[in-house]
C-alpha positions in Angstrom: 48.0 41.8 101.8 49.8 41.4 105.0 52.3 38.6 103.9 53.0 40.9 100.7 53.6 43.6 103.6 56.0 41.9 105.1 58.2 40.9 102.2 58.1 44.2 101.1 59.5 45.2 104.5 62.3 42.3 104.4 63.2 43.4 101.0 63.6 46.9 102.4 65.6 46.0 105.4 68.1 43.8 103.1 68.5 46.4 100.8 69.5 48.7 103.5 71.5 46.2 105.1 73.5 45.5 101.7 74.2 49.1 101.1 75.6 49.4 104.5 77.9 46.9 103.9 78.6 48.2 100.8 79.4 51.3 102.1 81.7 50.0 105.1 84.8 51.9 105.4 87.9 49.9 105.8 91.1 50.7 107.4 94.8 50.8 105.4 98.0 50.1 107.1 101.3 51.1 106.0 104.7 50.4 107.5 107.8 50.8 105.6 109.9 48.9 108.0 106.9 45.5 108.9 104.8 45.7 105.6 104.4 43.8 102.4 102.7 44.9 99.2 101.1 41.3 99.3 99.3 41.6 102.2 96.0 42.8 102.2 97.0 46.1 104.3 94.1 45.6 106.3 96.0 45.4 110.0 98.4 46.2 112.1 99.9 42.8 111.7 99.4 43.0 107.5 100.6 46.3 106.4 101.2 47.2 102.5 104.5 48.5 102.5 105.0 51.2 99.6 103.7 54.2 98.3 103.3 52.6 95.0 100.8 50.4 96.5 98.6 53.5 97.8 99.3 54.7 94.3 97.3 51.8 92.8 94.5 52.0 95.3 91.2 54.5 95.0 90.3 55.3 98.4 86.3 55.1 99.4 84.2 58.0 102.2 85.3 56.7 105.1 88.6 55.1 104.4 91.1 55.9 106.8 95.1 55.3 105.3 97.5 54.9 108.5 101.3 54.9 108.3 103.4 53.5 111.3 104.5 55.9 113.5 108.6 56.4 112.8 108.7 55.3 109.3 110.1 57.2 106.2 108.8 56.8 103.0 110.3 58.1 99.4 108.7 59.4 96.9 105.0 61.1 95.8 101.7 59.9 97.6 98.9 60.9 95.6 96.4 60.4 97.5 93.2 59.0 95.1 89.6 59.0 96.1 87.2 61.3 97.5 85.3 61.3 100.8 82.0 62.6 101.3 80.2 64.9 103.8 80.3 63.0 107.3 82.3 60.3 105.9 85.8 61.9 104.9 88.8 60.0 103.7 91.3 60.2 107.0 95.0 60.4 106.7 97.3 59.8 110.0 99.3 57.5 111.9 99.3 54.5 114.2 101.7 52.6 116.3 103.6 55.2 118.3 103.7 59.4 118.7 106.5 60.0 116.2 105.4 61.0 112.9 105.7 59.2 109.9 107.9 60.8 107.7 106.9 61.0 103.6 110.0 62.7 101.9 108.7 63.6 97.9 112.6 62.8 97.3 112.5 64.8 94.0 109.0 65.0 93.1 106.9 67.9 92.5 105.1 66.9 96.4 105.3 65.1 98.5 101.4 64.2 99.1 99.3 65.3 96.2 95.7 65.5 96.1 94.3 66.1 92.5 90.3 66.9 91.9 89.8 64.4 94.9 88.0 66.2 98.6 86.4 65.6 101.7 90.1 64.7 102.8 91.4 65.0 106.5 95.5 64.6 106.6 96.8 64.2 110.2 100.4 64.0 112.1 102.4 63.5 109.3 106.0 64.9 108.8 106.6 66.2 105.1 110.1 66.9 103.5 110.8 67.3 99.6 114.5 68.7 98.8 116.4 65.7 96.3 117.1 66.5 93.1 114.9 64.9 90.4 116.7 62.2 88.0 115.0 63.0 85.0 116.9 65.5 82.8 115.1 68.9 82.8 111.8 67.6 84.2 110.8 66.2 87.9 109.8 62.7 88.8 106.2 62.5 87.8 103.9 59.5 88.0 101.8 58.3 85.3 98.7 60.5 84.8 100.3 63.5 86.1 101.6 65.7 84.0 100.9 68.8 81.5 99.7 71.8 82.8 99.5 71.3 86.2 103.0 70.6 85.8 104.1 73.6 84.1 106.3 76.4 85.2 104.3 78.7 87.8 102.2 75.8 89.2 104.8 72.8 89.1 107.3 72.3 87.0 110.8 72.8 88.6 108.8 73.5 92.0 108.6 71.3 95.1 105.8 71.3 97.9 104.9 69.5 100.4 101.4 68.8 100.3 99.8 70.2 96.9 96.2 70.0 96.3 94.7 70.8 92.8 91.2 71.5 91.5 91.9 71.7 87.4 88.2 69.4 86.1 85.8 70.7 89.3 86.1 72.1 92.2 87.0 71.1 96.0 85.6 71.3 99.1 86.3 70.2 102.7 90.2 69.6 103.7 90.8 69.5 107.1 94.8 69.8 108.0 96.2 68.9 111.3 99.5 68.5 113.5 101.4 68.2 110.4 105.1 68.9 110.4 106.8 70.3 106.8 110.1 71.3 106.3 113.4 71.3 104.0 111.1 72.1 100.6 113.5 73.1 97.8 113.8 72.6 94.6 117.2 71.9 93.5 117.2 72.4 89.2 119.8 73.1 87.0 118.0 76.9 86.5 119.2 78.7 89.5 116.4 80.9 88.9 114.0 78.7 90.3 115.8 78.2 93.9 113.2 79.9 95.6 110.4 77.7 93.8 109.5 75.7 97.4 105.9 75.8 99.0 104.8 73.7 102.1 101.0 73.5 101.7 99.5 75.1 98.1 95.7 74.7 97.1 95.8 75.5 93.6 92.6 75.8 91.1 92.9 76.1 87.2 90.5 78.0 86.1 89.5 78.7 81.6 87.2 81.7 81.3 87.5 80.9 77.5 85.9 77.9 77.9 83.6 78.7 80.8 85.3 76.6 83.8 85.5 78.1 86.9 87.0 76.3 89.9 87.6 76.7 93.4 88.2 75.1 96.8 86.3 76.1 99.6 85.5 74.5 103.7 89.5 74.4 104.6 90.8 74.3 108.2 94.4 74.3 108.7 95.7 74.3 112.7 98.8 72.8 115.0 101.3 72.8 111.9 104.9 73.6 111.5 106.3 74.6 108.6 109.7 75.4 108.4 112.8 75.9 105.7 111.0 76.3 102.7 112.3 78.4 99.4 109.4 80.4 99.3 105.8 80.6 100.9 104.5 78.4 103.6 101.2 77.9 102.6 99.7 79.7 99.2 96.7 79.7 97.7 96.2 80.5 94.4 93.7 80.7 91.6 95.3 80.3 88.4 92.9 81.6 85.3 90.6 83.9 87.1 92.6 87.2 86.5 90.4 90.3 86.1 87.1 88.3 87.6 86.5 88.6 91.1 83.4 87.3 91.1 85.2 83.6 91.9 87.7 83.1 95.0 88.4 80.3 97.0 85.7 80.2 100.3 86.0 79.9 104.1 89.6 79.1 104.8 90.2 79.5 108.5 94.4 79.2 109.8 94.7 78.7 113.3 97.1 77.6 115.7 99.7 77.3 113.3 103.9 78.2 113.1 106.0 79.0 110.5 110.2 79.7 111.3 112.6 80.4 108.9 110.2 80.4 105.5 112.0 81.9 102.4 108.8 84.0 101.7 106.0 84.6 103.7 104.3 82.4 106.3 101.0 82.5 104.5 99.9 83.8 101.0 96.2 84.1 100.1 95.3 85.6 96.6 91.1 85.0 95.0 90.3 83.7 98.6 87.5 85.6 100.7 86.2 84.4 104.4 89.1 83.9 105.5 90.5 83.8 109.4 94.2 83.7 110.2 94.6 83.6 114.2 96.7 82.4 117.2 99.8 81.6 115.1 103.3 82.5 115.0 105.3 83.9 112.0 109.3 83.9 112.7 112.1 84.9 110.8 110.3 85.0 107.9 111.9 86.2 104.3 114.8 83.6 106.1 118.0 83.7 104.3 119.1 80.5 106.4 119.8 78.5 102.7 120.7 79.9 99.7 117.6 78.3 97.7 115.5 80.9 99.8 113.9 83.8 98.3 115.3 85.8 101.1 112.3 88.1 101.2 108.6 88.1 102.6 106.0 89.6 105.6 105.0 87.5 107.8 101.7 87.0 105.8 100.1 89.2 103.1 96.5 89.3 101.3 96.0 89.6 97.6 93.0 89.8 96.0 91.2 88.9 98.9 87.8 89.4 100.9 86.5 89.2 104.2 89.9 88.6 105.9 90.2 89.0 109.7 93.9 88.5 110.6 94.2 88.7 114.2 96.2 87.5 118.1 99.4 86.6 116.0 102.7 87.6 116.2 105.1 88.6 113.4 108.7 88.8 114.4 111.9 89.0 112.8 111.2 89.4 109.3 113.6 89.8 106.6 114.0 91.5 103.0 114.9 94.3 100.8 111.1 95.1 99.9 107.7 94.2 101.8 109.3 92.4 104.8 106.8 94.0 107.2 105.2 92.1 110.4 102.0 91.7 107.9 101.1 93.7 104.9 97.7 94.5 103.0 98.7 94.1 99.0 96.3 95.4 96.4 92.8 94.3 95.0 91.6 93.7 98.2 88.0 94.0 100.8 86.9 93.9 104.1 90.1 93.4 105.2 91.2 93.7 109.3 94.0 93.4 111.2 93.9 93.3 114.6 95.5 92.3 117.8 98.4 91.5 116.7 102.3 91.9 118.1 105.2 92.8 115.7 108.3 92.7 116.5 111.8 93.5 115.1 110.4 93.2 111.7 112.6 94.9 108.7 110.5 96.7 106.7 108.1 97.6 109.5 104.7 97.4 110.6 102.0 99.0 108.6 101.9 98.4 104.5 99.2 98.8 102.5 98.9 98.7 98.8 96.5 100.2 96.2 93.0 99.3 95.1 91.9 98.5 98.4 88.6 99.0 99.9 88.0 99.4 103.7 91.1 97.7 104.6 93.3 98.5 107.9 95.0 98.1 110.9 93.6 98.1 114.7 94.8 97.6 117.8 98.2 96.1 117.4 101.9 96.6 119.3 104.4 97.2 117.4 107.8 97.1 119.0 111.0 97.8 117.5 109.7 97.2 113.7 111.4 99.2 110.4 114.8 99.1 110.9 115.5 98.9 107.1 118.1 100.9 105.7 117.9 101.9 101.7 121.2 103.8 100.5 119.9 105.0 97.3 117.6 107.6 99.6 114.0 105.6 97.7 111.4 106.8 100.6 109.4 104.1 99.3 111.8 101.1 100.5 113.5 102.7 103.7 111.7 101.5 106.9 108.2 102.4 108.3 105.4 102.8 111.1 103.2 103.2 108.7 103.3 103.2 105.0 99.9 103.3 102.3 100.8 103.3 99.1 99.2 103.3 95.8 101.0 100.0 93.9 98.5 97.9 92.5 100.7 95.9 89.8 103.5 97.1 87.5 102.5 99.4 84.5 99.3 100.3 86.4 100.0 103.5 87.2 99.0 103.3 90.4 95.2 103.0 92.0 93.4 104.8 94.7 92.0 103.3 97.8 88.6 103.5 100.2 88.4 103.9 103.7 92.0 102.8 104.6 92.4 102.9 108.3 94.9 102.8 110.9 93.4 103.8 114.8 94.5 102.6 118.3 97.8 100.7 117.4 100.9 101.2 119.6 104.3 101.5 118.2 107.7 101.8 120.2 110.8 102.7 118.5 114.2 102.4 120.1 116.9 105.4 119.3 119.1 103.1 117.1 115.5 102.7 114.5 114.6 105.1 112.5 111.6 104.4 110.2 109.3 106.7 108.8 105.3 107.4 108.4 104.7 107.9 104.7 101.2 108.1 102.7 102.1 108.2 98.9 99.8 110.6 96.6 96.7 109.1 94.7 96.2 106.7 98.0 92.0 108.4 98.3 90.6 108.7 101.7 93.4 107.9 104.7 92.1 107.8 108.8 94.4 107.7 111.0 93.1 107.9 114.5 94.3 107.2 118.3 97.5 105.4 117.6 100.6 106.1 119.7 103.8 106.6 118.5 106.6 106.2 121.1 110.1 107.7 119.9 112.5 106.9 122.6 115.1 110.0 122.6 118.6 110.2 121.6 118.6 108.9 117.4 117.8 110.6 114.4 114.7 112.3 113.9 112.1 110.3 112.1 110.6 111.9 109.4 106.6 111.7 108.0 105.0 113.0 104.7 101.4 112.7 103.9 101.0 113.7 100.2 98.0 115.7 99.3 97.7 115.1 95.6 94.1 113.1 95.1 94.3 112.4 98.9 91.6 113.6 101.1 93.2 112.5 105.0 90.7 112.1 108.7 93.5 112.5 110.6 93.6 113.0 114.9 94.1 112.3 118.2 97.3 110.5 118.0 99.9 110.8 120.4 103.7 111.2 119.2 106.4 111.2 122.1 109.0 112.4 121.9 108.4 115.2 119.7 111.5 116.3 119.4 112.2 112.9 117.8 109.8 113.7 114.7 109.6 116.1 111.8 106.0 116.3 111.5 104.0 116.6 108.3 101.2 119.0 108.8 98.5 116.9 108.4 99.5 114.4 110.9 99.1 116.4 113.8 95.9 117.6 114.3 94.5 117.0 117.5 97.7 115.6 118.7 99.1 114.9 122.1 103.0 115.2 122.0 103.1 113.7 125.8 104.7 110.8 127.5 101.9 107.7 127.2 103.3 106.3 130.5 103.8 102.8 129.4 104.5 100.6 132.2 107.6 99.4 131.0 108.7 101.0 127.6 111.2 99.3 125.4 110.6 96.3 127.2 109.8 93.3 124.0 106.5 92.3 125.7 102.9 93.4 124.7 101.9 93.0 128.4 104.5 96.0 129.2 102.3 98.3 126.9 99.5 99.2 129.1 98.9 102.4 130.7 99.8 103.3 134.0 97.8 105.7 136.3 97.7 109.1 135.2 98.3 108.5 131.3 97.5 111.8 129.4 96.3 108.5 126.8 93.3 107.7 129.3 89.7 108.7 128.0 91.5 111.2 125.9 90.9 109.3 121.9 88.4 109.4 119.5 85.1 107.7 119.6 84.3 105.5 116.4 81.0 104.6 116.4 77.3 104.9 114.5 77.2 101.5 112.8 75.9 97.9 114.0 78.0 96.0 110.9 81.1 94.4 112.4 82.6 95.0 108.9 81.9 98.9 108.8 85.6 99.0 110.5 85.6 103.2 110.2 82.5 103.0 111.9 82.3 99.6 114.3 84.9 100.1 116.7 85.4 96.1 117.4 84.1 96.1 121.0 87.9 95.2 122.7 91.1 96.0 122.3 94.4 94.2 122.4 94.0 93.1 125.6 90.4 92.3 125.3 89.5 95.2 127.6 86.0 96.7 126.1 85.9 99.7 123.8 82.2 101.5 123.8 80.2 102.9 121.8 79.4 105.7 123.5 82.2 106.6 126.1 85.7 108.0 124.5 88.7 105.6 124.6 92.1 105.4 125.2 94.7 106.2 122.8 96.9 103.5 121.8 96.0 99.2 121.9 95.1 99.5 125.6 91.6 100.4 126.6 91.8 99.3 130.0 91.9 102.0 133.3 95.2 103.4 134.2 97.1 99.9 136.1 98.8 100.5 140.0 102.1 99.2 140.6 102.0 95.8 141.9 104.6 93.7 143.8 105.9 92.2 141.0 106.0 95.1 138.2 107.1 98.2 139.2 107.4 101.7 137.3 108.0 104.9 140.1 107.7 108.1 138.3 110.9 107.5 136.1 112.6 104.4 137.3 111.5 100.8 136.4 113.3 98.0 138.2 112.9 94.1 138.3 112.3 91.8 139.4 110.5 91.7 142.4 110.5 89.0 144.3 114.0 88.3 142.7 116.7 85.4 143.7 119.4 87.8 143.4 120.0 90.9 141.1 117.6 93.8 140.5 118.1 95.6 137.2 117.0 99.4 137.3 115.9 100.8 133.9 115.4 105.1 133.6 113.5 107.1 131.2 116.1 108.2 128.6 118.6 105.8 130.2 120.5 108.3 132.1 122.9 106.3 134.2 123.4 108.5 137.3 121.8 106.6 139.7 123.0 106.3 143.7 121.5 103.4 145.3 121.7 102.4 148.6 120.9 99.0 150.4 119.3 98.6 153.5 118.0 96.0 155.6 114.5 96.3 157.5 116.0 97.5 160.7 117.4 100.4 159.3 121.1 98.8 159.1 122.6 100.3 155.3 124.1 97.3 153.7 125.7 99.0 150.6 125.9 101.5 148.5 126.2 101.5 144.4 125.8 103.8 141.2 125.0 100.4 138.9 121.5 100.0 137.8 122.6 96.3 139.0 121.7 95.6 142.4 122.9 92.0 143.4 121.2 90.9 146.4 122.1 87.0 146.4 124.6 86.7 149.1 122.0 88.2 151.4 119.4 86.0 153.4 115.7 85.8 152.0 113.5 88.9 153.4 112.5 92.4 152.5 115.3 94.8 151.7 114.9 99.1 151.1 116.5 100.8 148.2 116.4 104.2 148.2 117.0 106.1 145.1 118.6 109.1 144.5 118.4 110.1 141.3 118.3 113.5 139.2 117.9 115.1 142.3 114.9 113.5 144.4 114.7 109.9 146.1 112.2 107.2 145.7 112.2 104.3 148.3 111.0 100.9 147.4 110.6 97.4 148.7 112.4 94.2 147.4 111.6 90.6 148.4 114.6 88.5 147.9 113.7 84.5 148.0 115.4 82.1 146.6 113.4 78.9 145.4 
């Protein structure tokens, strides 16, 4: 009994030993410039050399695939094999800190992954802008081909890294430090220009036939994307239209630029648990090559659910239509967001679409967004602050929405702007509390219409300065405060300069939202901070505006006396004086501290650099009373 025992035992322990070793993960190297195709790839000192090589190879869980740090390769890598959980396939580099550069050089990507997961891709650089060779069709490698490569998921399209779930579908991608860029298409159909993508996940779904697919567990953080016809990254789910009862799952962007994209930075549509934070979207809807669709918001949700979108920024984007800082499309739930700067973005800050359902916008800044022009007098395209409309697709007709929100954002418009507040008829139930509108004086009025046909609006305590700078709508003014917020330095592009100094007729003065414990009843859950991740209570009122913080003093280095700002402080040289309505008659005069006057000047320029380092007066005379204050000049 015991010697049977003990072979029973042996045989266990060489069975688990064998399937160990069976399951060892092995290590591929790469190097365009060292390798050779027969070697076994297995070290640094016998890399494989071509892509074809990786082509003929099906990866195992736990295989990592390494390409030489400063190599370019050309052509597709499609990328065969599936990890498993805890032992993913690993894409990324060795030898160096430069990437290694895969250029798709007319293929439809240039890294595929077809019905293969559990896949991390790491430090790569990704380009795909040559001209395929093959009459009306792009290169294509054996096996690939057919729908996936048909128009509106492939053919005459380019992307940098496509991933494709068409026979099941896909979980676990995790994307990281990954640099993609120059991704056109370049076909004899100059209608396809646009067609470039950096990163699309892409199911194929037949209801006819009862396949549903998806990809869900996706992390995507540290990349640049830039130059790219169309979106950065897009997700999609082809097949699925008129079912939402199957989206893509838990896709979290993070950390994460995109500068000088054709179309938007990001595009989800059938996705739901999603997180978009901490990046930066620049010059979006770009116009920088003329294979660029020239039009896009930063990002936008379609179809979409349980999206928090928050501590971006949106700047500078482009585009005859949409082109706001982010916009809400249609079909969508649970959407927020949040804490968020815009900036100098064309269409302008709020959009929202139709068919939404508890979808909004909360404590973001918004400076100098909406300066879109439309000569044919369409109140639907010029500029806005905010705009909720009823699209939901063409020939629709147009669809209501539920519980749309807007409360405790902060928008600043400069005189040479003038964008409008606009919600459309048929939009359903609007709120639209504790936001500040800052007008500064001297352009053209800005006008706001809230349509009351199958509208019911919660509109108050929102602050508009200056009034005289608005024709107001009726229904946007209830409860309002037409006062000056008291910014500490308005106009200024910086979300720190959007606080509230001492005094602010915004302090304590908003309205409480409360009376639910569910983070995703947003008319009802306030968030518990604001932008500047000051708390927000329950049970005490807030602020109007993003800032929720007490009223700031004037410190040594930021300064704001009644209606002069000036700054630096210390400075190296000059001092630049900025007024409220940016009335230039100003009389300065210099002194040092023993009383000695050094100069006088009517400049809002005051250059102290030929002077020695110490503490100088200025006293200010201006619009009839004088304000003294203290500058430190040091040099470094």
């Amino acid at each position: 009994m015991l010697h049977n025992l003990k072979n029973k035992i042996l045989l266990t322990l060489l069975l688990a030993i064998g399937v160990l070793f069976s399951a060892k993960a092995t290590n591929y190297y790469i190097s365009a410039s060292q390798g050779n195709d027969t070697s076994d790839g297995l070290t640094i000192t016998t890399p494989w050399k071509t892509l074809t090589k990786l082509y003929d190879t099906t990866f195992s869980p736990g295989d990592k695939i390494l390409f030489k740090s400063g190599d370019v390769w050309y052509g597709m890598f499609w990328l065969k094999g599936s990890g498993t959980a805890g032992s993913p396939i690993i894409v990324d580099k060795y030898g160096g800190t430069t990437k290694p550069i895969i250029d798709g050089d007319g293929y439809q990507a240039a890294l595929l992954i077809y019905n293969d997961d559990y896949i991390e891709i790491n430090n790569l650089e990704l380009v795909n802008d040559a001209s395929y060779l093959e009459g009306t069709s792009p290169k294509i490698l054996a096996g690939f081909g057919g729908i996936e490569n048909d128009w509106g998921t492939g053919r005459n399209v380019r992307f940098g890294l496509k991933i494709v779930a068409n026979t099941r579908s896909l979980t676990y991608f995790r994307l990281a430090n990954l640099t993609i860029h120059t991704i056109y298409p370049t076909p004899t159909n100059p209608d396809n220009n646009h067609q470039g993508y950096g990163i699309k996940f892409e199911s194929q779904s037949d209801q006819t036939l009862g396949h549903y697919y998806n990809t869900s567990n996706v992390i995507i953080e540290y990349c640049d994307i830039t130059e790219t016809g169309h979106y950065g990254i897009w997700t999609s789910a082809d097949g699925l239209n008129g079912l939402d009862t199957y989206k893509h799952d838990d896709f979290i962007f993070r950390n994460n630029t995109f500068f000088h994209t054709g179309g938007s930075g990001i595009v989800t549509a059938k996705t739901q648990n999603i997180l978009i934070e901490n990046s930066v979207f620049d010059n979006t809807g770009s116009s920088l090559d003329t294979r660029m669709w020239e039009r896009g918001s930063g990002l936008w949700v379609f179809d979409v659910k349980n999206a928090i979108v928050q501590n971006n920024q949106f700047l500078n984007a482009h585009g005859p239509m949409d082109s706001y800082g982010a916009h809400i499309d249609f079909n969508n739930e649970n959407v927020v967001f949040q804490y968020n700067y815009s900036s100098n973005n064309e269409g302008g800050f709020v959009e929202i679409l139709g068919s939404n359902i508890n979808c909004g916008y909360r404590y973001n800044i918004s400076v100098n967004d909406g300066y879109r022009l439309d000569a044919t007098g369409d109140f639907k395209k010029k500029g806005k602050i905010f705009w909720v409309s009823d699209y939901c697709g063409s020939g629709n007709g147009g669809c209501t929405n539920v519980g749309t929100f807007i409360y405790n954002n902060t928008a600043y418009i400069p005189n040479t702007l003038n964008p409008e507040i606009f919600v459309q008829e048929n939009t359903g139930d609007t709120h639209i509390y504790n936001n500040i509108v800052y007008v500064q004086s001297g352009g053209d009025v800005l006008l706001t219409k809230l349509e009351n046909t199958n509208n019911t609006f919660d509109v108050t305590h929102n602050q508009f300065y200056q009034a005289t700078s608005f024709s107001f709508d009726p229904d946007l003014i209830s409860n309002a405060i037409f006062t000056d917020p008291l910014f500490e330095s308005p106009g200024v592009n910086d979300s720190e300069k959007y606080r509230l100094l001492e005094g602010s007729p915004s302090l304590g003065t908003g309205f409480l939202i409360n009376g639910s414990s569910d983070p995703l009843d947003y008319l009802n859950h306030n968030g518990g901070y604001d932008f500047f991740g000051n708390p927000v209570s329950d049970f005490e009122v807030p602020n109007i505006g993003a800032y929720n913080g007490s009223g700031i003093t004037v410190g040594v280095n930021d300064y704001e006396l009644n209606t002069i700002i000036f700054y630096p402080n210390p400075t190296k040289g000059k001092i630049y004086m900025k007024t409220q309505n940016n009335i230039d008659d100003l009389s300065i005069q210099v002194f040092n501290m023993n009383g000695t006057l050094l100069k006088t000047t009517n400049n809002k320029e005051v250059n102290l650099k030929t002077y020695s380092n110490g503490v100088y007066l200025l006293k200010i005379n201006y619009r009839g009373s004088v304000e003294n204050i203290k500058i430190i000049k040091q040099d470094e």
